[in-house]
N, C-alpha and C positions, 0 to 999 in steps of 0.2 A: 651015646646020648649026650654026652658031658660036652664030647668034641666040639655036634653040632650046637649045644646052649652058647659055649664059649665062642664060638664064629658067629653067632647073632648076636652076639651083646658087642664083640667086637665092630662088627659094623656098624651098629646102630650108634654107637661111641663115635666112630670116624664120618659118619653121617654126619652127625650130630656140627661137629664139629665143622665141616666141611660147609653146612647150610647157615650156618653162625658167623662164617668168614666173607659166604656172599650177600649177608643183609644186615651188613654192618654197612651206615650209613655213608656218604662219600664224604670226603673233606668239602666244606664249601671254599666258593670262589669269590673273595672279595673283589667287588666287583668297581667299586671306586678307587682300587690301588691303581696307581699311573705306571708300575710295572707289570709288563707283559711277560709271560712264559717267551720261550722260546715256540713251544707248540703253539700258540695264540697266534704269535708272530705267522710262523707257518701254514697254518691255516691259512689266518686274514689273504696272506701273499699268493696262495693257491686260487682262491675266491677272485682276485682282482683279476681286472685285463691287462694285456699285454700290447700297447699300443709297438706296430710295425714299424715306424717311422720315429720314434724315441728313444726305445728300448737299444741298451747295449748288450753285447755278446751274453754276461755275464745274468744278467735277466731272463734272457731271452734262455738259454740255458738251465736255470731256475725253475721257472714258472712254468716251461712248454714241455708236454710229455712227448718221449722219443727227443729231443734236442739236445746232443751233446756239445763237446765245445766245438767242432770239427763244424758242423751246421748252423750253430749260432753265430762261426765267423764268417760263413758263404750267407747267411742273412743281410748280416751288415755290410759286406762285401757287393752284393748286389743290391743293396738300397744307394750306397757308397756311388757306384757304378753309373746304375739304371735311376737315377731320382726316387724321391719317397713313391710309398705304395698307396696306389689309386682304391685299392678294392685289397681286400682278405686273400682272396684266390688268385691275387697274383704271386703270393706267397710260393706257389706252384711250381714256376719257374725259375726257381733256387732248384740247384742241383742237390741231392738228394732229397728232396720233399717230393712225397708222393701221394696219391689221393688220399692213405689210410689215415698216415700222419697229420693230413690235413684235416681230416675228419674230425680226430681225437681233439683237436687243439681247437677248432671254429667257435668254440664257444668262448675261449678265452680271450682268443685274439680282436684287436679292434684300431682301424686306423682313424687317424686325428690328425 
């Protein structure tokens, strides 16, 4: 009897404790500081597009899901090549880019 008192107080203790940690308020975000996290940065960077025709390797690498350095240099390589890109889905015709990839990324990408 004693056992199980001691195993309910104990939890209710570590309960206790555990629901104390998650409604504890969040740091707030000053929001007029001129420095940005590093996460902010990241973010922002993720949200923007990705113009075809400006972007270099190292961008293009960044910002596009699936693009390693290896594809962001046959990007620029074939913008280099072929002249800037007319349309999004000429993108296509870089060697390793393939419909899926393309899919993932059409939202970010944008030519100008």
């Amino acid at each position: 009897m004693q056992n199980a008192y001691l195993c309910a107080l104990v939890f209710t203790v570590l309960s206790s404790f555990s629901l104390a940690g998650t409604a504890a308020p969040a740091p707030s975000l000053n929001v007029d500081s001129p420095i940005q996290s590093s996460a902010q940065i990241d973010i922002a960077a993720q949200n923007a597009k990705v113009n075809l025709n400006a972007a270099d390797a190292q961008t293009l690498r960044q910002n596009l899901f699936g693009i390693g350095a290896a594809k962001a240099k046959a990007i620029v390589a074939y913008r280099e090549s072929n002249g800037p890109f007319t349309a999004v889905d000429e993108l296509l015709e870089v060697k390793g880019i393939g419909k899926a990839l393309m899919e993932k990324n059409r939202e970010r990408l944008e030519i100008k």
